[in-house]
C-alpha positions in Angstrom: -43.9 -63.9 90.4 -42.8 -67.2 89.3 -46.0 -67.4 86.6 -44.5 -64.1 85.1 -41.0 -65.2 85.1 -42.2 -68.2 83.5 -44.3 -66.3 81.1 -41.5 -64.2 80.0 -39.1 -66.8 78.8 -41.5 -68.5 77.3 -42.2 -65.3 74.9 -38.7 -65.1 74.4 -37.8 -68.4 73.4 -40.7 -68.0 71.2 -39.4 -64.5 69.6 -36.2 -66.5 69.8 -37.4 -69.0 67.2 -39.0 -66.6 64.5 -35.7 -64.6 64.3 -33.8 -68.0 63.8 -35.8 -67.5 60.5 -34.1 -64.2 59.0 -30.2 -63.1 59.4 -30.6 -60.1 61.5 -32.3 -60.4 65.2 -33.3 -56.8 65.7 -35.9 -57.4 62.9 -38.9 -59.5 63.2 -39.8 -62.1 60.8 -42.8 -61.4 58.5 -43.9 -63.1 56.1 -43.8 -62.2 52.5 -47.4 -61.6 51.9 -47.8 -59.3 54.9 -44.5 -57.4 53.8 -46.1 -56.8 49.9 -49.6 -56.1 51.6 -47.9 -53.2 54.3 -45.8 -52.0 50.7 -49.0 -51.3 48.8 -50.9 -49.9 51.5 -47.2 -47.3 51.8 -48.0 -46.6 48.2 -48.1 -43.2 46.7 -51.7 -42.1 46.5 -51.8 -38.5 45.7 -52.5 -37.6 41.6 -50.3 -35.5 40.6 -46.8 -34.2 41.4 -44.9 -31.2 40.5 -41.0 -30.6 41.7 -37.5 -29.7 40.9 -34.6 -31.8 40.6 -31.0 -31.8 40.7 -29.8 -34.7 38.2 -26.0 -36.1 37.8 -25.8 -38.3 34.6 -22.7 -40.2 33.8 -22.9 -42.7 30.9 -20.2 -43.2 27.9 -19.5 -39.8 28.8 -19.8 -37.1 31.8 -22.3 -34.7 31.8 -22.5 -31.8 33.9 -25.1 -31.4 36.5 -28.0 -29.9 35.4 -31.5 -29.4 36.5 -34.9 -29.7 35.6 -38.6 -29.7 36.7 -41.2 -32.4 36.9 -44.9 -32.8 36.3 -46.6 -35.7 36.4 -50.2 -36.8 36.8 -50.4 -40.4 37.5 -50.8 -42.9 34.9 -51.2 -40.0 32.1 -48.6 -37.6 31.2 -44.6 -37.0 32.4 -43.2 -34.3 31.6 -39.6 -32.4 32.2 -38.1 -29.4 31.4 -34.4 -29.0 31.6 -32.5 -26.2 32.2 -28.6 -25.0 33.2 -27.4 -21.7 34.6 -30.9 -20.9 34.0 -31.3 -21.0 30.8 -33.7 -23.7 29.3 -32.0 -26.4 27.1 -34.6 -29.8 26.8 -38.1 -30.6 27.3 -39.6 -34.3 27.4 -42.5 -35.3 27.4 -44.0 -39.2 28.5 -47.2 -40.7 28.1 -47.9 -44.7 27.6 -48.3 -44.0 24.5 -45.0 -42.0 23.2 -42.0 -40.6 23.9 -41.3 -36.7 22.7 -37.4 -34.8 22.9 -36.4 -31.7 22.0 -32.8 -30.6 23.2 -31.6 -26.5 22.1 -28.4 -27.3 21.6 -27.7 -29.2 18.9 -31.3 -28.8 17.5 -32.3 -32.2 17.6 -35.6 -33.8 18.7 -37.2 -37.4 19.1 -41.0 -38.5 18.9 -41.3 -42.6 18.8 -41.6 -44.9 21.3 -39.7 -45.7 25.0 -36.5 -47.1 23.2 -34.4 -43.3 23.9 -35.5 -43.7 27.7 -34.8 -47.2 27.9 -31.1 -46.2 25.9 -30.9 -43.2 28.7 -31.1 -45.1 31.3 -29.2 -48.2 30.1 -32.0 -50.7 29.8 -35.9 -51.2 29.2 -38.4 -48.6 30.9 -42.1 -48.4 29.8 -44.4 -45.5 31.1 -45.6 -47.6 34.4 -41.3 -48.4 35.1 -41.0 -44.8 34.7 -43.3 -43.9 36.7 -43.1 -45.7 39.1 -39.2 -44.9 39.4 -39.8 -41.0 39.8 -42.7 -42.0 43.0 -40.3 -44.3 44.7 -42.3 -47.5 44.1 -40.8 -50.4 43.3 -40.8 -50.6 39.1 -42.3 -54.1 39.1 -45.4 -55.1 40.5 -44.4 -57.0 44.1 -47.8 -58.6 43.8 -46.6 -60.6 40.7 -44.4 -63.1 42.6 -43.9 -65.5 45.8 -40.9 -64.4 47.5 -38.4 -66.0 49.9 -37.7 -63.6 52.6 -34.5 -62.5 54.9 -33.4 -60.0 56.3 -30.1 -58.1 55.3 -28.2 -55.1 56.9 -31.8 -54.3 59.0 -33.9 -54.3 55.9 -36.2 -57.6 54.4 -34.9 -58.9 51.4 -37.2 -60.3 48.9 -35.7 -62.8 46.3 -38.4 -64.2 43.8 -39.0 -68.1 44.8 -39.5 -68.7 41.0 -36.8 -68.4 39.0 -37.8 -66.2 36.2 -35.6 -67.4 32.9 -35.4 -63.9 31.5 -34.2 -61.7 34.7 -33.7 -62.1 38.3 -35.1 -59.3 40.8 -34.5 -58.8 44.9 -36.3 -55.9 46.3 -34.9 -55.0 49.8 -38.0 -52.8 52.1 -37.8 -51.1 54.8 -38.7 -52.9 57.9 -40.4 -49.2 59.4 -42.7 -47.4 56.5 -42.0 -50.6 54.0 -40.9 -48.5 51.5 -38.7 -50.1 49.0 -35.1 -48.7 49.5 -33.8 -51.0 47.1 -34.1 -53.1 44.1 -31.6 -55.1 41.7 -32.7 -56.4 38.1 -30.7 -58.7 36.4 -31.4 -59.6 33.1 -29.3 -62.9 32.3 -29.4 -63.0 28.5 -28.6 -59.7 28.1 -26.1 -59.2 30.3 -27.6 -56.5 32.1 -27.7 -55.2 35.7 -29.9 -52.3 37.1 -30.0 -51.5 40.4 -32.4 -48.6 42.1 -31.4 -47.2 45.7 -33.7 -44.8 46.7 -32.5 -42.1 49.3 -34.7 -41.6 52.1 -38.3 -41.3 52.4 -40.1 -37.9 53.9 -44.2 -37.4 54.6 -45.1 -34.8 52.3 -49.0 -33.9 52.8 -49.7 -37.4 54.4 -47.6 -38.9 51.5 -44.2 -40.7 51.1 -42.0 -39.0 49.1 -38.2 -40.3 48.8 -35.7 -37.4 48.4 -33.8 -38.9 45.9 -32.2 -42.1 43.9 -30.1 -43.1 42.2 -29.4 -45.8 39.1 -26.4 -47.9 38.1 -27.2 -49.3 34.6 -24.6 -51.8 33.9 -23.9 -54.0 30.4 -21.3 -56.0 28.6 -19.9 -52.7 27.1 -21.4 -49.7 29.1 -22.1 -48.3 32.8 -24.5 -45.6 33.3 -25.1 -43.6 36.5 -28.0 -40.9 37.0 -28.5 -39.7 40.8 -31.4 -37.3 41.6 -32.0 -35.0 44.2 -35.9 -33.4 44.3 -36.3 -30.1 46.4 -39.8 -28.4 46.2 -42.0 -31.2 46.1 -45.6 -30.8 46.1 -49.1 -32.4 45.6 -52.1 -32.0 43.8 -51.6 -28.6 42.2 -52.9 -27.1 39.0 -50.2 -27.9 36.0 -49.4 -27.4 32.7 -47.2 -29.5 30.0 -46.5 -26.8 27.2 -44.4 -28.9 25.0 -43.8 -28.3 20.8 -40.7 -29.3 18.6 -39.6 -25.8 16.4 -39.6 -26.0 13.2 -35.7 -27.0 11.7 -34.6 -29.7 14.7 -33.0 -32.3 13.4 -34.8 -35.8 14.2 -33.0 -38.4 16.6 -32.8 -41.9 14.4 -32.7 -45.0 17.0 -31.4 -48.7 15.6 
C-alpha cells in the first residue's frame, strides 16, 4: 500500500510540473509539434461539399440576411448561388485562377482576380484562404511556423515564436478534436485585424464539419462582420456549377 501511495504522488507532482507550463490546469501540456500534427490528421478529407447557408453581412452598410448554396470540390472550383425570399439574386464563382460576379439587381458583374473577395471580406483571401475558411481549417498553413504554446480559457494557444514583420497570427485549437476554433491576423502595416471564430464542430460522414463562423474584418476606416450558419451539409455528391454573365450587366471596376 505504501509503494502505491508513493507511486501516486509521484505522478502527480509529475502532472503537477507539466501544467506549471500552460495557464489552465485542466489541460495538459503538449507540445507544439504534436498539437499541428493531431490538427492535420483532424483535417477535412472528403472532396467535395455541397450545403446551404444562412449569411449576415454588415460592412459600411447593413445588409439583410440572405441565403445561398455552396459547392465546392477541393482545390478546384467554389461556387455560390445567392438567393432571398426565394428568389435568386447573385451567383459567384471561385477558382485559383479567377474570380466571376454577377448580382440581378443592379445588373452588374465582375470577372478578374481575388481583389472583390479580399474587399468583401475586408482584407486579402486567395482561393486556398477561401477555402480553407468555408472547411473550417485554419487559413494559413500551421506547418509553416514554430509556435510558443499556452493554454487560454481551456483551449491551446499558438502564437508564432518568429515574429513575422508583415502580420502577426495566434491560432487558438481545441484541446478535444484539435480543430481550430480560432484564429487572429494582424497585419501591422496595414492596420488590419481579422479574426475567424468558428462555431462548433459536428462528424458529418466520418468528417469534421463546423456549423458555422464568423469574421470581424477590422481597418483604419472600416469594420466588416459576416456570420454564417450551414444547414444541409453533405459529402461527395454529384454537382454542378452553371454559372454565365447575361448579356447588358454592367462590369464592376476595382482600384
Amino acid at each position: 500500500m505504501n509503494r502505491i501511495f508513493t507511486l501516486l504522488i509521484i505522478v502527480l507532482f509529475l502532472a503537477s510540473c507539466k501544467a506549471g507550463k500552460v495557464s489552465d490546469k485542466s489541460i495538459a501540456y503538449l507540445p507544439a509539434k504534436t498539437i499541428v500534427k493531431n490538427n492535420r490528421e483532424a483535417a477535412f478529407n472528403k472532396e467535395s461539399v455541397k450545403a446551404s447557408m444562412t449569411i449576415k453581412y454588415k460592412g459600411k452598410e447593413e445588409l439583410p440576411n440572405i441565403n445561398a448554396s455552396l459547392r465546392m470540390v477541393k482545390d478546384s472550383i467554389i461556387w455560390f448561388n445567392f438567393s432571398k425570399l426565394g428568389f435568386p439574386v447573385a451567383k459567384l464563382k471561385i477558382t485559383p485562377q479567377e474570380v466571376k460576379f454577377y448580382e440581378k439587381i443592379g445588373k452588374t458583374s465582375f470577372n478578374g482576380d481575388f481583389k472583390l473577395i479580399s474587399k468583401w471580406l475586408g482584407t486579402e483571401f486567395d482561393f486556398v484562404k477561401i477555402q480553407n475558411l468555408f472547411l473550417g481549417e485554419a487559413i494559413l498553413s500551421l506547418e509553416d511556423e514554430k509556435y510558443q504554446v499556452s493554454v487560454k480559457d481551456s483551449k491551446y494557444e499558438l502564437l508564432s515564436k518568429k515574429r513575422n514583420p508583415i502580420f502577426d497570427i495566434k491560432y487558438w485549437i481545441d484541446p478535444l478534436d484539435f480543430k481550430v476554433v480560432k484564429e487572429e491576423i494582424s497585419h501591422v502595416e496595414k492596420n488590419q485585424n481579422l479574426t475567424i471564430l468558428y462555431k462548433d464542430f459536428h462528424k458529418i460522414s466520418e468528417s469534421l464539419f463546423p456549423k458555422g463562423f464568423m469574421i470581424s474584418a477590422v481597418s483604419d476606416d472600416m469594420t466588416t462582420i459576416i456570420d454564417v450558419n450551414y444547414k444541409n451539409v453533405q459529402f461527395n455528391v454529384p454537382l454542378k456549377f452553371p454559372f454565365e454573365i447575361p448579356a447588358g450587366y454592367r462590369n464592376i471596376e476595382l482600384e
